[in-house]
FILOFI-932248 format. One record per atom (N, C-alpha, C): residue in one letter; x, y, z. Coordinates in pm, whole numbers, padded with zeros to 5 digits, always signed. Each point is the difference from the previous one (the first is absolute). Layout:
AXYZ;...
end
This chain:
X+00648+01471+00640;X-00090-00063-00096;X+00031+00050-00141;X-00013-00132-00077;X+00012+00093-00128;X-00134+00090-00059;X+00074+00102-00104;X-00075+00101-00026;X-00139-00087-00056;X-00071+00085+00032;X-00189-00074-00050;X-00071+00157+00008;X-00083+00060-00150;X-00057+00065+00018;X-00142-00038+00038;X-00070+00029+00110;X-00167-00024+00036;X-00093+00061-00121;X-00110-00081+00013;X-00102+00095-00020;X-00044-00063-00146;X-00081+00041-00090;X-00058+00013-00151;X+00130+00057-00022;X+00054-00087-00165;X+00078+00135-00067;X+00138-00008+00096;X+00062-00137+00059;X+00088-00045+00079;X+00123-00037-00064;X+00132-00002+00033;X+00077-00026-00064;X+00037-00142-00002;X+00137-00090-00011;X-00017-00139-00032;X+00080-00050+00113;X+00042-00081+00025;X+00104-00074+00131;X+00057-00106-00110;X+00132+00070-00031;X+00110-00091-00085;X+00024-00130+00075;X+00084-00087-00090;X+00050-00073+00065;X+00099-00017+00045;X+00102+00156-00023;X+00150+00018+00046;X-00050+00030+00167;X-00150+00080-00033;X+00004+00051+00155;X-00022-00137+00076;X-00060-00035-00016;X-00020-00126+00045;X+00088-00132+00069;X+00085-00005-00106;X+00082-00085+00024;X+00142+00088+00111;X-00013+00133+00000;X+00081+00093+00101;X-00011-00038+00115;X-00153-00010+00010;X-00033-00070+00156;X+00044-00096+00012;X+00016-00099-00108;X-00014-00135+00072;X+00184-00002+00043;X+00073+00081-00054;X+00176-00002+00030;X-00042+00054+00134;X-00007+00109+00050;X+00000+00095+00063;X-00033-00110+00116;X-00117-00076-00018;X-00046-00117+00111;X+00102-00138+00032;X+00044-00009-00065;X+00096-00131-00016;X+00116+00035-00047;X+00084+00132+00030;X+00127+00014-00033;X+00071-00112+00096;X-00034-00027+00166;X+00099-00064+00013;X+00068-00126-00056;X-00084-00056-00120;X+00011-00147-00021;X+00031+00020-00149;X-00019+00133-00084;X+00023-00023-00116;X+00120+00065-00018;X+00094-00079-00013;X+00177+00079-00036;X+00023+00042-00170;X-00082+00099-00001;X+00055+00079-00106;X-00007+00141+00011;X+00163+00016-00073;X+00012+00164+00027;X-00066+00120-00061;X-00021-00061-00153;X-00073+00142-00076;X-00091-00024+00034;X-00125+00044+00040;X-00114+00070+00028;X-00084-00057-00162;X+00036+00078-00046;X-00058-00016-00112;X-00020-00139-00070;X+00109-00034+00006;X+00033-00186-00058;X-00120-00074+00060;X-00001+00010+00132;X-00073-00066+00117;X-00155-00006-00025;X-00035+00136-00030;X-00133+00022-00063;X-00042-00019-00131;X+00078-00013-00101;X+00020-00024-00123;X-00058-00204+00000;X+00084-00014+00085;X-00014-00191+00022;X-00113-00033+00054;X-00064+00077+00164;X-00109+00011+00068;X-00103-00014-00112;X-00018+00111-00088;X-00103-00031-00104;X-00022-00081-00051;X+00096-00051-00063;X-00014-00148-00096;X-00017-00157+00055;X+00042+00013+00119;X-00049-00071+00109;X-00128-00044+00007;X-00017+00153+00044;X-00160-00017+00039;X-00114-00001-00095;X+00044+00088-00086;X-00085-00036-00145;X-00018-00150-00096;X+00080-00048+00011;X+00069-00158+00005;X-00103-00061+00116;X+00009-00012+00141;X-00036-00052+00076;X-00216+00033+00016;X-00026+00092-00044;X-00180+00023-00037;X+00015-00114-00131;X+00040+00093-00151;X-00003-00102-00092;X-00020-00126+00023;X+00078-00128+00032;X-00003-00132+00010;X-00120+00004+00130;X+00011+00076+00123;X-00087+00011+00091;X-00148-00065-00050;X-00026+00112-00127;X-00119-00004-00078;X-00049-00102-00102;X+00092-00051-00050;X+00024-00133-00076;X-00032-00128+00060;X+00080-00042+00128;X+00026-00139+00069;X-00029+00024+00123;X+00006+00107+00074;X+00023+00028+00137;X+00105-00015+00079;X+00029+00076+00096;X+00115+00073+00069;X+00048-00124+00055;X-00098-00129+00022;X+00064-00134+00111;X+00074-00074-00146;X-00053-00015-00088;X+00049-00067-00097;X+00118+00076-00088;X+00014+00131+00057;X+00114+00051-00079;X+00160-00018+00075;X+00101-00048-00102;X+00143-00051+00040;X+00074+00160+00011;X+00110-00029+00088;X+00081+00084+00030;X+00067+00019-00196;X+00045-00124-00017;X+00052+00023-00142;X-00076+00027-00121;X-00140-00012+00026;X-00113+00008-00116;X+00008+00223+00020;X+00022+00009+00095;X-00033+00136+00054;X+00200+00106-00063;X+00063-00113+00024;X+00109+00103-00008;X+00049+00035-00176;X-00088-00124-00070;X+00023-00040-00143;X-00114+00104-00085;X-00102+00026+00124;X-00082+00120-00064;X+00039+00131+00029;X+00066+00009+00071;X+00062+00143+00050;X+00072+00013-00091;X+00077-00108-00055;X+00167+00080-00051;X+00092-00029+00101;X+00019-00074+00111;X+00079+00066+00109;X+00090-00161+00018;X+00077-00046+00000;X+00048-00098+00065;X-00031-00028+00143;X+00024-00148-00008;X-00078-00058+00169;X+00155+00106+00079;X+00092-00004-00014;X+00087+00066+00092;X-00021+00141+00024;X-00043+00090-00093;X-00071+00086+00039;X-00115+00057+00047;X-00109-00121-00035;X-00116+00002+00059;X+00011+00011+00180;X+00115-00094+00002;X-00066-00054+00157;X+00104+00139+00088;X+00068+00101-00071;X+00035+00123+00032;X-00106+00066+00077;X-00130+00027-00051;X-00116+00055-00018;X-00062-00074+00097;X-00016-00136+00025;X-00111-00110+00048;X+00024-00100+00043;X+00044-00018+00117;X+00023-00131+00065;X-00056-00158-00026;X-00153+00059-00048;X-00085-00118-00011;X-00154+00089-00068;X-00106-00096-00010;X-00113+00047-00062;X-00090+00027+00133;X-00022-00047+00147;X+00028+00092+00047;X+00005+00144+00022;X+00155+00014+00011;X+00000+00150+00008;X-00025+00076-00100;X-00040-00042-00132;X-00042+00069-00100;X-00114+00052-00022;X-00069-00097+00109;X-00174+00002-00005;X-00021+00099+00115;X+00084+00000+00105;X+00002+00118+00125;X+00019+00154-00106;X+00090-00014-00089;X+00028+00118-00071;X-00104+00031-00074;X-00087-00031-00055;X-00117+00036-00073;X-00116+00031+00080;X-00014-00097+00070;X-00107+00029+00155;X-00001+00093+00082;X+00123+00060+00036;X+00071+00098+00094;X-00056+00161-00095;X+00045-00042-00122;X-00029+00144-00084;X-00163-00002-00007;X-00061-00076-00041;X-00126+00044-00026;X-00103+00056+00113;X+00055-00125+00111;X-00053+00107+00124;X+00036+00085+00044;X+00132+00042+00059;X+00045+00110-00001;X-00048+00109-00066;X+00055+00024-00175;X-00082+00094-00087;X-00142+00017+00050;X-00080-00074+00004;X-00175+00033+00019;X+00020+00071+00125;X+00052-00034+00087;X+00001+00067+00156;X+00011+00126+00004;X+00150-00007-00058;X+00075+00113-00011;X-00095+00159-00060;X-00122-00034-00138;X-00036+00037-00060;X-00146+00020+00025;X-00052-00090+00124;X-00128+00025+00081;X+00003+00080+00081;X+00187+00049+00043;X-00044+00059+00153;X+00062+00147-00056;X+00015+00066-00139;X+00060+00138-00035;X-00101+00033-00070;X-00127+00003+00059;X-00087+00101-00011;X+00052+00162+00010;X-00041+00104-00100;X+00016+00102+00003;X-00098+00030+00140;X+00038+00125+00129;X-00001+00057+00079;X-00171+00052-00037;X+00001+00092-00130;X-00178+00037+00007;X-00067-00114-00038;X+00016-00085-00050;X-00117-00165+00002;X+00013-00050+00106;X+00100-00026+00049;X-00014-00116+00144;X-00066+00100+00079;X+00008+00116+00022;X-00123+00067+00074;X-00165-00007-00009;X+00003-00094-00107;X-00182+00029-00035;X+00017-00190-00025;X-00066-00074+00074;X-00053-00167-00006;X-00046+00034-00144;X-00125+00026-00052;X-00014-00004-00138;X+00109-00048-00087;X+00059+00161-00019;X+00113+00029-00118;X+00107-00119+00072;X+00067-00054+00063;X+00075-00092+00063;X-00044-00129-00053;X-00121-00048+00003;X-00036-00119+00008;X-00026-00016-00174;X-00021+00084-00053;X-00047-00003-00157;X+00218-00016-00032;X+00032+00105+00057;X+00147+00016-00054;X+00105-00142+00028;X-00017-00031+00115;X+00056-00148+00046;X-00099-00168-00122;X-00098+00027-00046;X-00054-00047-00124;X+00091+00019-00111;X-00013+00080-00006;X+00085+00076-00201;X+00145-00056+00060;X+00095+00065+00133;X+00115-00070-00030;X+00055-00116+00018;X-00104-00071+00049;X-00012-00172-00020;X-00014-00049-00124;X-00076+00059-00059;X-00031-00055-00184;X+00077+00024-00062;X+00050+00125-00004;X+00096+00035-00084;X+00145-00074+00027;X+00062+00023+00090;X+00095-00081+00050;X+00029-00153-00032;X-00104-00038-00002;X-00014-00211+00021;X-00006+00031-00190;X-00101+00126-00036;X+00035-00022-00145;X+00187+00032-00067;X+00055+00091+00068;X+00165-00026-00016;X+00044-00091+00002;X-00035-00094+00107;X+00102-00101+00029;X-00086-00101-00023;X-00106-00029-00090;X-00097-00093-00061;X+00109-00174+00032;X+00077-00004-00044;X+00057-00101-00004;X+00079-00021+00123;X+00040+00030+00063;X+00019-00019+00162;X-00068-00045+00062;X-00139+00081+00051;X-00121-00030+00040;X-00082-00127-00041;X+00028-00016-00129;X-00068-00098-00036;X+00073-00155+00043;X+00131+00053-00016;X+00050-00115+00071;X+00051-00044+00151;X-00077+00108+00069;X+00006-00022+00137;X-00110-00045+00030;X-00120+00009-00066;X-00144-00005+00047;X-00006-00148-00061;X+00042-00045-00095;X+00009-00122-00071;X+00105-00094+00060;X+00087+00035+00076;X+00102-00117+00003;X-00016-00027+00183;X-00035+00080+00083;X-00058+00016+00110;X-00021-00092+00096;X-00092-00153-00077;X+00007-00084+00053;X+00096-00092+00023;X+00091+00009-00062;X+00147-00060-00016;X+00090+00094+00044;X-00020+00039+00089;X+00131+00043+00054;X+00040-00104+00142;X+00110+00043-00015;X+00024-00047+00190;X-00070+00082+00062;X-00006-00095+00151;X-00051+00071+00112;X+00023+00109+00020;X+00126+00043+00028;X+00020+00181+00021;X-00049+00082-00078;X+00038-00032-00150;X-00030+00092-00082;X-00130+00013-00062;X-00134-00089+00041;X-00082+00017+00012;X-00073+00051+00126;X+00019-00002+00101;X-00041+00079+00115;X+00034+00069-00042;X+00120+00083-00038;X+00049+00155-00025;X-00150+00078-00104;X-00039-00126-00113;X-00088+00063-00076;X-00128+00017+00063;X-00035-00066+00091;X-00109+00016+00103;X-00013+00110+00067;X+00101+00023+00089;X+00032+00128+00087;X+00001+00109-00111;X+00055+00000-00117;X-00044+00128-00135;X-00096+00047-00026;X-00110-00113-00002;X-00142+00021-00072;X-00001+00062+00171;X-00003-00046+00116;X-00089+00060+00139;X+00080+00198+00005;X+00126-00005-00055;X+00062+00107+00036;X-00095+00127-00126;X-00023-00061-00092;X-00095+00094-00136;X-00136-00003+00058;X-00067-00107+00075;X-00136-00004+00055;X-00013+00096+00089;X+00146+00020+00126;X-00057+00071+00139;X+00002+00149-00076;X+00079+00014-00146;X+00066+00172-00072;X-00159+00064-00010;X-00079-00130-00078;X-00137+00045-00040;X-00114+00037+00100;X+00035-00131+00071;X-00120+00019+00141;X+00077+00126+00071;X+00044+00039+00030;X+00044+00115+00111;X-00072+00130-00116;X+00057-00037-00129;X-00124+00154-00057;X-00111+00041+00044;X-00073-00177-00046;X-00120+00026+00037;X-00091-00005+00116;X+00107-00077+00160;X-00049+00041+00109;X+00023+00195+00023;X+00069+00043-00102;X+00027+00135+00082;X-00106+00115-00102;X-00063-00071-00103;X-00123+00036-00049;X-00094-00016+00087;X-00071-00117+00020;X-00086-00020+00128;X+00004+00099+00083;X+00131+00022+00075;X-00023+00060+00107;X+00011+00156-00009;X+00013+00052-00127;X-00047+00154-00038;X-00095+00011-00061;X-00150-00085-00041;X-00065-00028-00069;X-00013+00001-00106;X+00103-00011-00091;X-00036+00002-00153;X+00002-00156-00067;X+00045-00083+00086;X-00087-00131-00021;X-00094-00091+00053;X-00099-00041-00036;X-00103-00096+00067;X+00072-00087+00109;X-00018+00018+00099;X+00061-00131+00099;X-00005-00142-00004;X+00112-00036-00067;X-00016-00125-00070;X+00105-00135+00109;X+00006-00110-00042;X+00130-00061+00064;X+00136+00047-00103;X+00028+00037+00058;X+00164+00118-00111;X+00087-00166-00008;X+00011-00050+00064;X+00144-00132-00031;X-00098-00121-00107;X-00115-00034+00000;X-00071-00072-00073;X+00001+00073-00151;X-00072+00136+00023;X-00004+00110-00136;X+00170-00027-00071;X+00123+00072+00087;X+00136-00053-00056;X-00017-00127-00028;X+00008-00085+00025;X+00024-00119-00074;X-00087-00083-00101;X-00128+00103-00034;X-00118+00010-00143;X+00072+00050-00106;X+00092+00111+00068;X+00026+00068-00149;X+00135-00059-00023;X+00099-00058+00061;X+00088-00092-00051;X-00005-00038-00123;X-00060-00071+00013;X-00023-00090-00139;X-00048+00078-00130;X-00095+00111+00030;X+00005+00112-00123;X+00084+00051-00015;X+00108+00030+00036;X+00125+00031-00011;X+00083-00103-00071;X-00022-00115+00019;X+00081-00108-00042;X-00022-00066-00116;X-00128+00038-00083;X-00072-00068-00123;X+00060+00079-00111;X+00066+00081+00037;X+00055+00128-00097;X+00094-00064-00066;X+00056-00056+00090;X+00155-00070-00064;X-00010-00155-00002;X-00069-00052+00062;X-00009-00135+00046;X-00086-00034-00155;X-00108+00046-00051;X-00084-00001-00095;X+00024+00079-00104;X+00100+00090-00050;X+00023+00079-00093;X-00028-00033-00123;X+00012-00088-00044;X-00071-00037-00162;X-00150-00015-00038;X-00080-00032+00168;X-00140+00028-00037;X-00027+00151-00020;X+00062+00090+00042;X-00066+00138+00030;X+00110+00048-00172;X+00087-00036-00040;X+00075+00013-00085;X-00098-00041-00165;X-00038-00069-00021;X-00104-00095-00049;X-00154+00089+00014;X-00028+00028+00111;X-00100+00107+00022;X+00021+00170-00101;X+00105-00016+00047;X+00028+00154-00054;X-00003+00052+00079;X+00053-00025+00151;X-00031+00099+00146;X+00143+00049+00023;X-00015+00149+00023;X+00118+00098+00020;X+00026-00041+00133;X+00122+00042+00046;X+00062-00028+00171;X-00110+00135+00009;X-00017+00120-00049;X-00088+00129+00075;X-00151-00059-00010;X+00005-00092-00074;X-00198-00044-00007;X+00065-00082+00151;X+00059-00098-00046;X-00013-00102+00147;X+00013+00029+00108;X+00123+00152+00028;X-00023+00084+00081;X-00127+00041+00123;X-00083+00044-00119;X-00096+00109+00016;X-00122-00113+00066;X-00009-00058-00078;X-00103-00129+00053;X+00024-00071+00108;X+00125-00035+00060;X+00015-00034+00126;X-00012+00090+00113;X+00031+00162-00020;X-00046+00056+00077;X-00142+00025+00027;X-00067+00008-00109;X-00152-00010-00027;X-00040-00074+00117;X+00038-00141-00026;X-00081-00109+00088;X-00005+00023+00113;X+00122+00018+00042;X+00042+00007+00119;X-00057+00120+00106;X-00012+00133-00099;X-00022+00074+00072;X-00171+00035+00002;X-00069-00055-00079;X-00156-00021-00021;X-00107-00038+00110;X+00047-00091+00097;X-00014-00064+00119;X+00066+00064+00115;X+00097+00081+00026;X+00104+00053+00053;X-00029+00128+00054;X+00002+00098-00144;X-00003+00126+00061;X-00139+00064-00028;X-00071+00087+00067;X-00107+00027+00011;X+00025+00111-00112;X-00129-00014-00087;X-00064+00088-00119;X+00096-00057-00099;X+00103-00083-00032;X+00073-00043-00109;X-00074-00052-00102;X-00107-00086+00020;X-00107-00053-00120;X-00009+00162-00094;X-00065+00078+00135;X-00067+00134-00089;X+00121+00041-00101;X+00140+00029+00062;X+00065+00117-00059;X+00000-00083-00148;X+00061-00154-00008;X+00040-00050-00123;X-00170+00020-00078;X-00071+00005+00058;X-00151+00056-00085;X-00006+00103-00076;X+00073+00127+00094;X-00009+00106-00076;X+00093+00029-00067;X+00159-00050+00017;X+00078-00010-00101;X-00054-00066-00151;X-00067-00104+00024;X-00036-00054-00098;X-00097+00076-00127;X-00070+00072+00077;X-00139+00094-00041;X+00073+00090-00070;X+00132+00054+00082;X+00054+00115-00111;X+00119-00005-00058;X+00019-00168-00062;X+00083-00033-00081;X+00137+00020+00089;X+00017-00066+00078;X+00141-00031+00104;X+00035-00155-00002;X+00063-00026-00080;X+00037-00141-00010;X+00089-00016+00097;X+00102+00096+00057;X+00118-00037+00070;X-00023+00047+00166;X+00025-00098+00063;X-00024+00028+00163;X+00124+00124+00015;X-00041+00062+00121;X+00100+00139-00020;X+00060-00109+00149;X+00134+00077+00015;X+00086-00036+00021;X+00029+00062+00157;X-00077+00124+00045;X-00001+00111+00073;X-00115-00012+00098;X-00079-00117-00025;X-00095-00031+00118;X-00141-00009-00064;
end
């Protein structure tokens, strides 16, 4: 995986790293030798391919409208990309992947405690979809237009991030530090708070809402109903001037 620091105070996910994966995934089909070249093109590609994405949409965008925004000639484009298609597997493939990849490397002392896990699998969902803001946005947006495969694939994504969440919080339940709730219904509530971050970014942008305010408030909700005495603690944080949810339980 590429490098991703967790947590508040996280580092960034380039787009060299990024586009590393996507060679590393599809070397057998892309015949180029420098490494570097390969990823150098990958970018502009794909940065090219959101752009117009965002403009006209991904069904209405031409192989040649796409290679004339890259920079790249159609003979070198189709080096890279057989078709639009496999271009759309290449963007799809990374974003789920990345989230997966990045749901299931929980540090060893959080995934021990449902709490700290379930707040921490929050933050590196937000933060993350906020890296790749434009990926996400155009997977969640173009979605209904995909082909068959490559929309089931996005189906089976959202269920593979749903069972990451529900298994937290069935394994809260069953050490009691959460209310016994339906855990696969609860996962698939907070979906979508997860998804307004990026999906909606100019309202909360427009607001003046920090990713650590929007943060903090989705865990709020969530965990208000959830975990027993949580109303109180954010009470008494509040009482003695604690604006920021601690991070440590």
């Amino acid at each position: 995986m590429a490098s991703w620091k967790y947590g508040r105070g996280g580092g960034q996910l380039s787009k060299e790293a990024i586009c590393t994966r996507i060679l590393e995934r599809h070397r057998a089909t892309i015949d180029v030798r420098k490494d570097h070249v390969a990823i150098a093109n990958l970018e502009r590609i794909i940065q090219a391919t959101l752009k117009l994405s965002s403009k006209t949409g991904f069904q209405a965008m031409s192989m040649r409208e796409l290679g004339k925004e890259a920079g790249i000639s159609m003979g070198g484009l189709y080096v890279y990309v057989a078709n639009k298609t496999v271009l759309l597997s290449m963007i799809l493939e990374e974003v789920v992947e990345t989230m997966i990849d990045a749901m299931k490397a929980a540090p060893e002392e959080i995934a021990a405690d449902p709490r700290a896990h379930l707040r921490w699998l929050i933050e590196t969902h937000i933060r993350l979809s906020n890296e790749m803001v434009h990926w996400f946005v155009f997977a969640f947006l173009e979605v209904k237009s995909f082909p068959e495969a490559e929309r089931r694939y996005a189906i089976e994504a959202e269920e593979r991030t749903g069972e990451i969440l529900a298994g937290v919080l069935k394994r809260g339940m069953d050490e009691g530090i959460f209310v016994r709730r339906d855990a696969d219904l609860t996962a698939s509530l907070i979906k979508p708070m997860l998804q307004d971050w990026y999906v909606k970014r100019g309202k909360y942008r427009k607001r003046g809402t920090t990713m650590d305010e929007y943060i903090d408030a989705v865990i709020e909700l969530i965990e208000m109903p959830f975990v027993p005495g949580a109303a109180a603690e954010r009470t008494v944080a509040r009482d003695f001037g604690g604006a920021r949810l601690s991070r440590d339980g």
